[in-house]
C-alpha positions, 0 to 999 in steps of 0.5 A: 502334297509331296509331289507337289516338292518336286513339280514346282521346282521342275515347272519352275526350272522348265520355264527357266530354261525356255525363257533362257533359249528365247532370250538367246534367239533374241541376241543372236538374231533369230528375229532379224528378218522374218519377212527375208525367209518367207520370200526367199521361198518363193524365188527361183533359183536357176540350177547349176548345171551338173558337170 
């Protein structure tokens, strides 16, 4: 039962903290454009030649 004492506070400040980084992601514009990256993948780029 004692455990109990610490573990909620932990799950509690855990949880806390995970919604605080989505958040954060959220304002800075993680999710702006989630279809950019997935094509940006697909396109060749030509190399430039080493010099």
């Amino acid at each position: 039962m004692t455990t109990l004492v610490y573990l909620i506070p932990v799950a509690l400040f855990l949880g806390a903290l995970g919604l605080s980084g989505f958040l954060w992601a959220l304002r800075s514009g993680q999710y702006e454009d989630l279809d950019g990256a997935a094509e940006r993948i697909l396109i060749d780029r030509e190399e430039r030649p080493e010099r």
